[in-house]
N, C-alpha and C positions, 0 to 999 in steps of 0.2 A: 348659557341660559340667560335670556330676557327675565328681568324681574317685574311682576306683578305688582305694579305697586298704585289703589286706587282710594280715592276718599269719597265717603259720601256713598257711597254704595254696598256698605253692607260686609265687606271685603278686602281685606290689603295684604297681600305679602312679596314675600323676597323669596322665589325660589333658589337664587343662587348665593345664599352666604348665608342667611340663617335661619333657611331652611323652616320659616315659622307664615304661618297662614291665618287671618282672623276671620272667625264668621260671624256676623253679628246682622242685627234684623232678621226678615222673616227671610228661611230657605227656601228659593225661589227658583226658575229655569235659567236668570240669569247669575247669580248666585252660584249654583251648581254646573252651570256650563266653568266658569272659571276656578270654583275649584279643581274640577276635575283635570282643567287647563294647567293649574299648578302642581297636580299632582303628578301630571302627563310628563311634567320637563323635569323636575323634582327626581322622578324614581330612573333618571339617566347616572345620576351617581349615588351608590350605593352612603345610606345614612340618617339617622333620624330625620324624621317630620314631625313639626308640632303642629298641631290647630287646637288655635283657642279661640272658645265658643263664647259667646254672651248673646241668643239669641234666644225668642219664642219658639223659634220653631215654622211651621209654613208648610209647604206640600210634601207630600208621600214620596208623589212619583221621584221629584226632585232631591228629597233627600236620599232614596232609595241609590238615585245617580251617586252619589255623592259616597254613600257605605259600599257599593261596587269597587268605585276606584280604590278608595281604603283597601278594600282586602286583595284588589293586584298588588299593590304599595307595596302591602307587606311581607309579597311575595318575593320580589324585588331586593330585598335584602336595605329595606326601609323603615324600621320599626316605627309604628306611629304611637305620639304623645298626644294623649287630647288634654287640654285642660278648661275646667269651665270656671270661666269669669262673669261673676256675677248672675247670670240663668243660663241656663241649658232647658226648656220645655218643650214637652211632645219630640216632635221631628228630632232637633236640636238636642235632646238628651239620649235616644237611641244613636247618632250618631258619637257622640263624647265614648260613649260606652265600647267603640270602637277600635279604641285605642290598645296597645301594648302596654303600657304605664300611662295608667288615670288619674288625675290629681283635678284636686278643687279647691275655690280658695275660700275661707274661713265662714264667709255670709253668703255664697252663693246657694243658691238654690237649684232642684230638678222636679220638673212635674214627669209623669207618666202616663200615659194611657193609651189605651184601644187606637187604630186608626180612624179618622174622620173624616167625610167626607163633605163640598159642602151642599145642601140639598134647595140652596136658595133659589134656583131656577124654575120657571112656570112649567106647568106641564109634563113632569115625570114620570114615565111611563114603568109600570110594573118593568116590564122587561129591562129599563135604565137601571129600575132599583136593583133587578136581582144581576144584575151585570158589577155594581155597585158594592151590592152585601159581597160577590165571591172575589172582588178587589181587597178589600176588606179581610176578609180571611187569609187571603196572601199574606197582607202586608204584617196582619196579626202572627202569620208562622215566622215568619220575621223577626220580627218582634220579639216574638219568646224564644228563638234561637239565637240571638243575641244576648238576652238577659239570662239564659241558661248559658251560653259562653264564658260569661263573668263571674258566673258560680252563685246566680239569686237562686233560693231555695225556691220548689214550685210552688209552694201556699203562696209566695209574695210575690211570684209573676202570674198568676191567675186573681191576686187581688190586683196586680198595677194592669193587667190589663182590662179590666171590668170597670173600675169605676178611676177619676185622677186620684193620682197620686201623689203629694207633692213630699220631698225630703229637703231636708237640711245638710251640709258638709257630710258632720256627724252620721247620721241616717244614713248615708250613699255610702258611707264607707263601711260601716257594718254591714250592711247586704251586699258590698263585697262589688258594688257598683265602679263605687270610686276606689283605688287603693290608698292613696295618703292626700293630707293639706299639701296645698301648694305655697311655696315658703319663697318664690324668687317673683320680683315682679319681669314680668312676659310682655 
């Protein structure tokens, strides 16, 4: 396996030695073409994967790519480590939540919320919209199939999807988001 290894773009890792992936900035199409690159040559030997996060967050579609790959991964006989350094929000934190063992480190932080899309463009046509709102809906079933995976109680995945959310270490790990601090530096 060729190692992954990039600066400046958001991304760096080693898929053949240890097995650790960074995602950082917004999640993106080029972002998410390479992880799932990594992921792709990664789950040819059975073994953990880590990916540590410290990102806002970025598109749907893209991160959507991204939690696909994750769950062949861990089919593969790959369990995946997510850990979030320093933020995990939107995008970025449904992804973390992906993991087999979740760990956060002491000050990070995770927002939550709804999917969004962005409506800056002129001329949007009802039809765009409601093509838009039923993406939307997707992505939200998502969403709350995930955070019902990890075991949030449903009061607190119908409040993180309605309005942001934001938590602390602490906070993530009682909702059973996060499992424990992360104690080694990654």
């Amino acid at each position: 396996m060729e190692p992954i290894e990039q600066e400046d773009d958001g991304l760096a890792g080693d898929g053949s030695t240890e097995r650790i992936i960074r995602i950082s900035g917004d999640i993106s199409q080029e972002i998410a073409e390479k992880v799932v690159l990594f992921l792709h040559r990664a789950v040819e030997t059975p073994g953990e994967i880590t990916i540590v996060i410290a990102s806002e967050g970025g598109s749907i579609d893209d991160g959507m790519r991204i939690i696909d790959a994750l769950d062949i991964a861990k089919t593969r006989q790959c369990p995946i480590h997510t850990v979030v350094q320093g933020k995990a929000y939107s995008m970025a934190a449904y992804i973390a939540c992906m993991g087999d063992t979740r760990t956060i480190y002491p000050h990070a932080r995770m927002l939550f919320h709804a999917g969004r899309y962005d409506l800056e463009e002129d001329g949007v046509t009802a039809a765009q919209l409601k093509i838009l709102y039923e993406e939307m809906m997707v992505a939200d079933r998502t969403f709350e199939r995930i955070l019902f995976g990890v075991g949030v109680p449903a009061a607190n995945v119908a409040e993180m999807l309605s309005k942001d959310v934001y938590l602390g270490a602490d906070e993530a790990i009682s909702l059973g988001i996060m499992q424990s601090i992360e104690t080694e530096i990654i």
